[in-house]
N, C-alpha and C positions, 0 to 999 in steps of 0.2 A: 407538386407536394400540396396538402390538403393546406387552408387555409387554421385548421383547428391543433396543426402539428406545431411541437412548440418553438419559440425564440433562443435560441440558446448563447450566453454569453460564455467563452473559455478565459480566465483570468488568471495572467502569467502564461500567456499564452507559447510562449517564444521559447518557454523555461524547458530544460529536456522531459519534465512529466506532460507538461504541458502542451508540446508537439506532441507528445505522446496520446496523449486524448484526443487530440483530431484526428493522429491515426487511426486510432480505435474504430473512435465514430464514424469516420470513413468505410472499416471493413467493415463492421458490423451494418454499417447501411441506417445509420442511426437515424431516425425520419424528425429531422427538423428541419422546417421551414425555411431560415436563416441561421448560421452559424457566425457569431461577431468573436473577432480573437481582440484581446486585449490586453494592453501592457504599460512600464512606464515609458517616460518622453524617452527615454533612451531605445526602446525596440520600435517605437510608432513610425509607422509609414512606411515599414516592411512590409512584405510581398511573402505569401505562407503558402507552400501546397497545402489543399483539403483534395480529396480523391481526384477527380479530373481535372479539377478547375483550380485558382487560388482567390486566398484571403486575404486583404488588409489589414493591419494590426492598428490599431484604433488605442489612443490614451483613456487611461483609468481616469474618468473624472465624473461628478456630477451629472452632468450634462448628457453623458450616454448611457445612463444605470437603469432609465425607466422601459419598458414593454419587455425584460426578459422574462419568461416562463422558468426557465431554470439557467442556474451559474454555477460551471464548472471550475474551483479556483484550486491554483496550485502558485501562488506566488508566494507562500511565507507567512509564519505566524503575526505579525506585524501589518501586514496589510488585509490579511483576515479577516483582525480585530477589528477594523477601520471602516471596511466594506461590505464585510458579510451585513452584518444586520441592517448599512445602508441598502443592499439591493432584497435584503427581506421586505423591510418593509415598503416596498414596489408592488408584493406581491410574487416575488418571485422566490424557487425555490436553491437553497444554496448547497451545493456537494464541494465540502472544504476536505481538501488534502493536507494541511496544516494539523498541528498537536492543537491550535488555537481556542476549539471547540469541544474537541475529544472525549474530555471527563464533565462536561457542565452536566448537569443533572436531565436538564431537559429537551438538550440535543441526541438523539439518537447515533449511538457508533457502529456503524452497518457492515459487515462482508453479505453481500447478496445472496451466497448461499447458505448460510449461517444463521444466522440474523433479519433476511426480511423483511418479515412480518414487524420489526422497531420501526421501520419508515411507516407507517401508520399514524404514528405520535407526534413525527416531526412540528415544529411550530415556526417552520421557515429554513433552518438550518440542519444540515444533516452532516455528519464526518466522515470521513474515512481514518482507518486504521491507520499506523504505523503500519510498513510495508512488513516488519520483522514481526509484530503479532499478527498480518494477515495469514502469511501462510504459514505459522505454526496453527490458530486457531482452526482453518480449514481442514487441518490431518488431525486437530483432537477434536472438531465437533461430533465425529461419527462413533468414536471412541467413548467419547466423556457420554453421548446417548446410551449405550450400551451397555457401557460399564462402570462407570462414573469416574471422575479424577479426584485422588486423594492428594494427588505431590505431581509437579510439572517443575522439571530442571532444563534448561536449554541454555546451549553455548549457542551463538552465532558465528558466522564467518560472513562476511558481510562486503560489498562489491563498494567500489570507490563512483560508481554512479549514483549510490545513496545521495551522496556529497553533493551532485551535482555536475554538469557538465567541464568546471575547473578542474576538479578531482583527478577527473578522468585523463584531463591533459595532461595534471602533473605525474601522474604515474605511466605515462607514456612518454613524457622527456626526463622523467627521473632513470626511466629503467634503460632508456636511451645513454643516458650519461654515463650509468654504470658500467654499461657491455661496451663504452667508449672510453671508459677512463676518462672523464669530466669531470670538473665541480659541479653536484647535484645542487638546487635550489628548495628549498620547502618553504610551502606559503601558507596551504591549504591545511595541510594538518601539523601537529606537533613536533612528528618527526617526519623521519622519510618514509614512503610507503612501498616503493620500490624494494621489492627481494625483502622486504619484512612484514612484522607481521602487528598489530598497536590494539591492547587489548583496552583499548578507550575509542566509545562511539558515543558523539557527543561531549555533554560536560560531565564536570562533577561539582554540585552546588555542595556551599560550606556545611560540612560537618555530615556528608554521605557519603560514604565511601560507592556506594553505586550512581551510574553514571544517569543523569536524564536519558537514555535510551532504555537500560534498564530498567528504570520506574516505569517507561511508560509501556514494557511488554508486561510486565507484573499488573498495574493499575487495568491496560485494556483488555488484556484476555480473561479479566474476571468480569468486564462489563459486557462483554461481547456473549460470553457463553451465559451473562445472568447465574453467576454463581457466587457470592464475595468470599465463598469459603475455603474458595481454591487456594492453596499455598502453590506461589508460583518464584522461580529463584532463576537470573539472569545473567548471565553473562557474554557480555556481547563484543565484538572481535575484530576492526576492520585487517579485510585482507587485501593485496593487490590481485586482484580479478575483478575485468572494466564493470562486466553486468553479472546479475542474477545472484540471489543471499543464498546461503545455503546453511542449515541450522544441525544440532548434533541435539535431540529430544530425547529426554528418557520422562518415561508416563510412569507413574504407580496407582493404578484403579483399583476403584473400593471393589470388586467382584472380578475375579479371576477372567483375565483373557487371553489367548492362545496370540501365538503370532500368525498362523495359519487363520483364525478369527478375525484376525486385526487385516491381516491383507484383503479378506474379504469385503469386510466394511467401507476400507478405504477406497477399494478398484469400484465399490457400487455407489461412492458419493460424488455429485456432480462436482465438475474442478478438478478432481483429484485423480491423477495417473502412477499408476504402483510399477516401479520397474524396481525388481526385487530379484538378480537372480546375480550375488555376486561371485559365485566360483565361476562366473561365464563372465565375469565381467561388468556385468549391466549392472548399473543403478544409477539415481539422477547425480548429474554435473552442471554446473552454471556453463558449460558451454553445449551442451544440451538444452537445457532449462531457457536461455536465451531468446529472447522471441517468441516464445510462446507463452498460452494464456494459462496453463494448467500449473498446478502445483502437483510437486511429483515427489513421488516417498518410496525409500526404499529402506537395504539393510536392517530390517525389520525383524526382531530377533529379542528372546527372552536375557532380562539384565540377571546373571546368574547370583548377586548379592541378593537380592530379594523375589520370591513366587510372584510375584502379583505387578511386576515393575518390565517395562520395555522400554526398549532402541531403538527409534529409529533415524532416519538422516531424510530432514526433507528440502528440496530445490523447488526457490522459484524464481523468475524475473521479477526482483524489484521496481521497474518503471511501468512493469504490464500489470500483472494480478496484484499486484503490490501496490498500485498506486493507481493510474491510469484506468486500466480494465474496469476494475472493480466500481471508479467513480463512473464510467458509462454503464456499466450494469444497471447499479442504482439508478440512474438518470431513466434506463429503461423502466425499471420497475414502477417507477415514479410515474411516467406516463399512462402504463398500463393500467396501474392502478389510480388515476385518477386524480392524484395527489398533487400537482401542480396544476395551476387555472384559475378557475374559479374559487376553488377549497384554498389555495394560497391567498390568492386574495384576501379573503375570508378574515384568517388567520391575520393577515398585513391590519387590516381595518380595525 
């Protein structure tokens, strides 16, 4: 490996995004130098597959924050706040998968395909999306080009890995319990999530009736597309299904577009895979959608209330394009482009 390829720190390494970006960077063949995982006293001094070989997990401290080039963090809005701008100003550059940075003015909120060209601006910190405005934004960037967005409504259905690796286990001994006839236990969310359905993701802060998951696909997908004009209305949904979100979009653009138009658009934008054919069956399913990197759109169809309004249904892996992926992308772009090194430094000083 070239002595000039970067340092790269994973933070919250252990966390299921987290593993999840080593995966990545392993198939992608991500070209860093050194890859350092890191976490609290609690995961340190585990033992981590990276591609052939493994990694040491190394405590968040002081003491190990300096010679990264870039930090990939997925630990939580709390330790973001605390660390990101400690390992900025090292000089290194920071891709936060926390809401932590999200909306700051002069942090850039990136989908690689999307958006790019904002890692430009960066001043040490970069974000990543919500995984729920990642891939709705990816199936109306090609849209809203075309034809512009006058109104975006989206329900979510939303997978219990959102949540985290807990989640996932509760709905796998809740749904155990049930098909056993047991007392179910709920820890992780409000109620039970097994065999139902909890149209609260997230909270709800005093006096909104919409949930912080909510705000923040309304607040990001107008920052992401560069548009504050967009009217955008949320509601978001967890369901028990382990991986992949799966969303119910209806579009109304200022200029007439076909759904025939609109598949086209989408099967020629990178990321996006159109499986649209449902008297056959086919369109995306989170058990589809699952492990892979693509956001997929189907059911693609004019909304008969208004000319100028569509539906469609689009699947992705929340831990992959939704979270993970996307923060290795950018980490790519970012090298390619020049953007961490020297230029960060720069910026640090």
């Amino acid at each position: 490996m070239s002595a000039s390829a970067p340092r790269v720190a994973v933070v919250g390494a252990t966390g299921a995004v987290g593993s999840t970006m080593l995966a990545v960077m392993a198939e992608r063949g991500f070209p860093a130098r050194e890859v350092v995982p890191l976490a609290s006293a609690r995961s340190a001094g585990r033992t981590l597959r990276h591609g052939d070989g493994e990694l040491m997990v190394r405590l968040l401290e002081d003491a190990v924050i300096d010679g990264f080039d870039i930090a990939l963090f997925s630990a939580g809005g709390g330790v973001s706040r605390e660390w990101a701008p400690r390992f900025a100003a090292t000089g290194c550059v920071v891709i936060d998968n926390s809401s932590a940075w999200r909306m700051e003015p002069n942090v850039p909120l990136v989908v690689a395909e999307v958006n790019g060209a904002a890692l430009d601006r960066h001043e040490g910190i970069v974000a990543n999306p919500n995984c729920s405005t990642m891939q709705m934004v990816m199936a109306l960037k090609p849209i809203h080009d075309a034809a512009g967005l006058e109104r975006v409504i989206v329900s979510t259905y939303q997978s219990t890995s959102g949540t985290g690796q807990r989640a996932v286990e509760e709905l796998h001994d809740q749904t155990q319990a049930v098909l056993e006839a047991e007392e179910l236990e709920v820890s992780v969310y409000p109620h039970q999530i097994a065999f139902n359905v909890l149209p609260q993701v997230e909270t709800f802060k005093d006096g909104d009736d919409y949930t912080t998951e909510e705000r923040k696909m309304m607040a990001e997908t107008r920052k992401i597309l560069g548009d504050e004009s967009i009217p955008v209305s949320a509601t978001c949904v967890r369901v028990p299904v382990y991986n992949a979100h799966s969303e119910s979009v209806n579009v109304q653009t200022r200029e007439d577009l076909s759904p025939a138009r609109c598949r086209e658009l989408l099967a020629a934008f990178p990321g996006v895979t159109v499986v649209d054919d449902p008297a056959a069956g086919r369109y995306p399913m989170p058990v589809t959608a699952a492990g892979r990197d693509d956001v997929f759109v189907g059911r693609i169809r004019r909304d008969p209330s208004h000319e100028r309004c569509l539906n469609m249904w689009v699947v992705s892996d929340n831990l992959r394009k939704g979270a993970a992926t996307n923060a290795v992308q950018l980490a790519e772009l970012i090298v390619e482009r020049g953007l961490a090194g020297s230029r960060a430094r720069a910026l640090a000083g």
